[in-house]
Structure formats: C-alpha cells, structure tokens
Residue frames relative to the residue before (quaternion, step in Angstrom):
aa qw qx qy qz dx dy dz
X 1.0000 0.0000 0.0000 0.0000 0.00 0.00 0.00
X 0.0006 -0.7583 0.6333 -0.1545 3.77 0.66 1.13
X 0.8720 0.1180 -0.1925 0.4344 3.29 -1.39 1.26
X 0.5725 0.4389 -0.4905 0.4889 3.72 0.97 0.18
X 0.3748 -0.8014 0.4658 0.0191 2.90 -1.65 0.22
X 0.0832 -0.7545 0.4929 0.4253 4.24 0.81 -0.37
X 0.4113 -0.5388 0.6671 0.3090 3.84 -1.00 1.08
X 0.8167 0.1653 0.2354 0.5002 3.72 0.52 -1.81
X 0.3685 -0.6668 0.6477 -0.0011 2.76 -1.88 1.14
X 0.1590 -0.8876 0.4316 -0.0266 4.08 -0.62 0.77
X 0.0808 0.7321 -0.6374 -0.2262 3.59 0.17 -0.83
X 0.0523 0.7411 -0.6688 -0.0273 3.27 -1.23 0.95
X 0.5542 -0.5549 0.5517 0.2840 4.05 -1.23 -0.13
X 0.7343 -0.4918 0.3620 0.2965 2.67 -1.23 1.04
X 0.7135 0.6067 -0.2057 0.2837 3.36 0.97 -1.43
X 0.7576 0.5143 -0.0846 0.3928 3.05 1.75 -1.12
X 0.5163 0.4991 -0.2758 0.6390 2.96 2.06 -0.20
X 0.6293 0.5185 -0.3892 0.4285 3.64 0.78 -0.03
X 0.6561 0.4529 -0.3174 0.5134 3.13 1.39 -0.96
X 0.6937 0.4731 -0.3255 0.4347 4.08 0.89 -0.16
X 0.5692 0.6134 -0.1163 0.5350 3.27 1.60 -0.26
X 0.6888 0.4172 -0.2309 0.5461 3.40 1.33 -0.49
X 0.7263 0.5440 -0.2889 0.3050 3.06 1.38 -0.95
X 0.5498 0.6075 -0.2890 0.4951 3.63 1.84 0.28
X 0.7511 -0.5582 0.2736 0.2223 2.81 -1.52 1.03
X 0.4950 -0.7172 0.4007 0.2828 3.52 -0.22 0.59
X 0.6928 0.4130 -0.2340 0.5429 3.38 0.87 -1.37
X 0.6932 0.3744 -0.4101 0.4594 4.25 0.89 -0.64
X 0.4556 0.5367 -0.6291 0.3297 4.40 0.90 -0.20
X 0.3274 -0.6344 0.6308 0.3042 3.57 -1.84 0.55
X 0.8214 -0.3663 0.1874 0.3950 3.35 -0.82 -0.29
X 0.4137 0.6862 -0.2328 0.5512 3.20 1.37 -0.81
X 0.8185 0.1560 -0.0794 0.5471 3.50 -0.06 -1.19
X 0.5394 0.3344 -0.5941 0.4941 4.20 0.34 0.80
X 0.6293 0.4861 -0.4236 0.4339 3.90 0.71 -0.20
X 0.7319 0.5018 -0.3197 0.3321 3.41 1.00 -0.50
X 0.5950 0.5191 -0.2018 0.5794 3.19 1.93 -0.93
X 0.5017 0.4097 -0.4241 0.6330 3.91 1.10 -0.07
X 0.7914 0.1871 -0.4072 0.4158 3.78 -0.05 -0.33
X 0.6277 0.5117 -0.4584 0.3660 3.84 0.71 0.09
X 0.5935 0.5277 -0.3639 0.4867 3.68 1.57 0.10
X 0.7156 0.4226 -0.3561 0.4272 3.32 0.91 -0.18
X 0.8171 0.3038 -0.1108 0.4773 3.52 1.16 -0.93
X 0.4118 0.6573 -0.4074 0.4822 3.93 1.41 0.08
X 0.0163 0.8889 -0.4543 -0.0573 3.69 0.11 0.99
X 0.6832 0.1609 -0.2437 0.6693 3.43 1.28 0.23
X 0.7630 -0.3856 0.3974 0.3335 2.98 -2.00 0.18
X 0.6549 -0.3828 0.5241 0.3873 3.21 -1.74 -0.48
X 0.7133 0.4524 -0.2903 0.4498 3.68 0.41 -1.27
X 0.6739 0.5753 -0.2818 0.3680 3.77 0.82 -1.01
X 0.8027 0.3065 -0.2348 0.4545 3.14 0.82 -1.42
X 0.3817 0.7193 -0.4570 0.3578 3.48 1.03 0.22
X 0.8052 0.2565 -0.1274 0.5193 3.23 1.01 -1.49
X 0.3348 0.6220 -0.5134 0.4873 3.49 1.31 0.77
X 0.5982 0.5540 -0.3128 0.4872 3.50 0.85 -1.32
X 0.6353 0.5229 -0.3771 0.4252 3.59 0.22 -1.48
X 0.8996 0.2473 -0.1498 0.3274 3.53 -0.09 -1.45
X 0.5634 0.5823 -0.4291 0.3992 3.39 1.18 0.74
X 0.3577 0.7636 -0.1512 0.5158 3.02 2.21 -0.55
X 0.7300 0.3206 -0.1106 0.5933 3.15 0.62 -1.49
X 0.4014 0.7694 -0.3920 0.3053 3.63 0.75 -0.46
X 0.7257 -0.2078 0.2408 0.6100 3.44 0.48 -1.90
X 0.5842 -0.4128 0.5756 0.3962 3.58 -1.55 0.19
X 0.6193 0.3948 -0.4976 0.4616 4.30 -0.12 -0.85
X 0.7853 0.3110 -0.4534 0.2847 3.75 -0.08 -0.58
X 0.1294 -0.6669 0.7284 0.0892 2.93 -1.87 0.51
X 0.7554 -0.4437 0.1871 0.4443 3.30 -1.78 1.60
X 0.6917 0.5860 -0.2642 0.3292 3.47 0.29 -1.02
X 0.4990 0.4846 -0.3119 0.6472 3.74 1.75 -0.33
X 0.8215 0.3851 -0.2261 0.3545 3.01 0.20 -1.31
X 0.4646 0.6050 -0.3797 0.5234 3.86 1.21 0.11
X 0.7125 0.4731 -0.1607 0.4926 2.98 0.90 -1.41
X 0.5858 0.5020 -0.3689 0.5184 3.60 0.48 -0.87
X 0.8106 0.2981 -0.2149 0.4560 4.04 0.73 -0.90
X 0.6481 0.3965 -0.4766 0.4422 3.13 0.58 0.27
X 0.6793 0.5061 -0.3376 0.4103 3.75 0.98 0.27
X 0.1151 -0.8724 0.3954 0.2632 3.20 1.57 -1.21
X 0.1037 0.8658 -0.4890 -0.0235 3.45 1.79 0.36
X 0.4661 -0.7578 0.4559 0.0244 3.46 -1.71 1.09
X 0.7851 -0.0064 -0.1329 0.6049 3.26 0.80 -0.39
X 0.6550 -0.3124 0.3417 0.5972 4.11 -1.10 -0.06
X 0.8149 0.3063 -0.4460 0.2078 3.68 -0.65 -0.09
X 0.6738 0.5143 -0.3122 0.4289 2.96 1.44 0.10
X 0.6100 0.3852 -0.4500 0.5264 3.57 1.61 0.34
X 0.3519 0.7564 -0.3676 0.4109 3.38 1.33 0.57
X 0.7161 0.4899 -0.1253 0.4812 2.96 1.11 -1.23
X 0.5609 0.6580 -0.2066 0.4580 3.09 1.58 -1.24
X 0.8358 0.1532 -0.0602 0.5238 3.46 1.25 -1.09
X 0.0125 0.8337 -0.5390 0.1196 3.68 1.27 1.20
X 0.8985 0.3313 -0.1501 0.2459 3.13 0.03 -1.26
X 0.5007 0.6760 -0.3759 0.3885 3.18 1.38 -0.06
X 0.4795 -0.7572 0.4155 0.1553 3.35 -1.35 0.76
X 0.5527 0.3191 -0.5006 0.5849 3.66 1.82 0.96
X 0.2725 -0.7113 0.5869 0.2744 3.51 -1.29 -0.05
X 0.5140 -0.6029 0.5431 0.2781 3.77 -1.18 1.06
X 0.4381 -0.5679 0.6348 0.2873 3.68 -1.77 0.64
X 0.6427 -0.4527 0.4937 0.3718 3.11 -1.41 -0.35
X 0.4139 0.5953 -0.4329 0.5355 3.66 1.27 -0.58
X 0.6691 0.4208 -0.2590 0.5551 3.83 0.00 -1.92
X 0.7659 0.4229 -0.3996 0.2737 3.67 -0.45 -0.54
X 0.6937 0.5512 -0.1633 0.4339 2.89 1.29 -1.17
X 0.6675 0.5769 -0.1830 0.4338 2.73 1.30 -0.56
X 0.5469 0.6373 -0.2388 0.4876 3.36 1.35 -1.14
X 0.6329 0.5942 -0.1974 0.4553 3.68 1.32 -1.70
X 0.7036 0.4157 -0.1947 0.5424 3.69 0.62 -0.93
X 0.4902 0.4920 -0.3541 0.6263 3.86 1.12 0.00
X 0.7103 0.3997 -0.2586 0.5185 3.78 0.14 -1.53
X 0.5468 0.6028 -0.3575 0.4582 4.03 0.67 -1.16
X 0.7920 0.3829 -0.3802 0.2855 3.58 0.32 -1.00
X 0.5754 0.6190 -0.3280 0.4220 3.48 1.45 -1.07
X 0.5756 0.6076 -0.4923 0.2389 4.04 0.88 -0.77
C-alpha cells in the first residue's frame, strides 16, 4: 500500500466486519478477504447491530474502559471472572469484583 495513508483509526467487532464483508461480491473478494470472511463465519458470534450496542453499554459502564476493551469484551462475550481477566491482562489498573460482576450481567444480556 505505497502512498496510502490511514486518515483514522476505529475499533470495530467482529460482528461488524462480517456484516461489511458479507455484503461483497463473492466472485470480486481476493484471497485475503475469502480467508477473512471464512474466519468471520466461524468465530463472529453476534451480529453487527448487537455488538455495537454491546460496545455502547460497556462504554457507559466505567471510565477504565476504552473502545478497544469494549470491542474486545464483545467479540468474546467472556463468562465468568477469569475470562474478563484475561480480556484485561495487560493493562496497568485492575477491575473489583463489583466491576467484573458487573461488566458480566451487561455481557449476559446480549447472549
């Protein structure tokens, strides 16, 4: 990609790139993009419209997250505390049990 540039940066979900990804022609996708649409059918567990508003209300949730959690947090849909643990290893605050618990019952409604 010589001479292009990113205006912007986004996080989106799995759900929402499937849903822009499907909406192309089969016979014009290069290779690249049938591998991407074969892995977004197997592993894209919600829609576009859903995990959007998953994002939103995880957002609204707490101040520590940022889009980029909250993408993450929906494209996994993690189930119990060790798995939004995992979700939030590397970061440099750590969530209470309140926040976790709280985060779960938020993720719980979208299933």
């Amino acid at each position: 990609m010589i001479g292009r540039k990113a205006i912007s940066e986004k996080p989106i979900t799995m759900g929402e790139v499937a849903d822009v990804v499907t909406k192309m022609d089969p016979e014009a996708m290069i290779y690249e993009q049938k591998l991407a649409l074969d892995h977004l059918q197997k592993f894209a567990k919600k829609k576009g419209k859903d995990t959007k508003k998953l994002v939103e209300d995880v957002l609204a949730l707490n101040e520590k997250f940022r889009p980029h959690h909250a993408v993450k947090v929906a494209d996994l849909l993690p189930v119990d505390e060790g798995d939004v643990k995992a979700v939030f290893a590397k970061e440099r605050f750590t969530l209470s049990k309140e926040e976790i618990k709280a985060l779960l019952e938020v993720v719980d409604k979208y299933r």
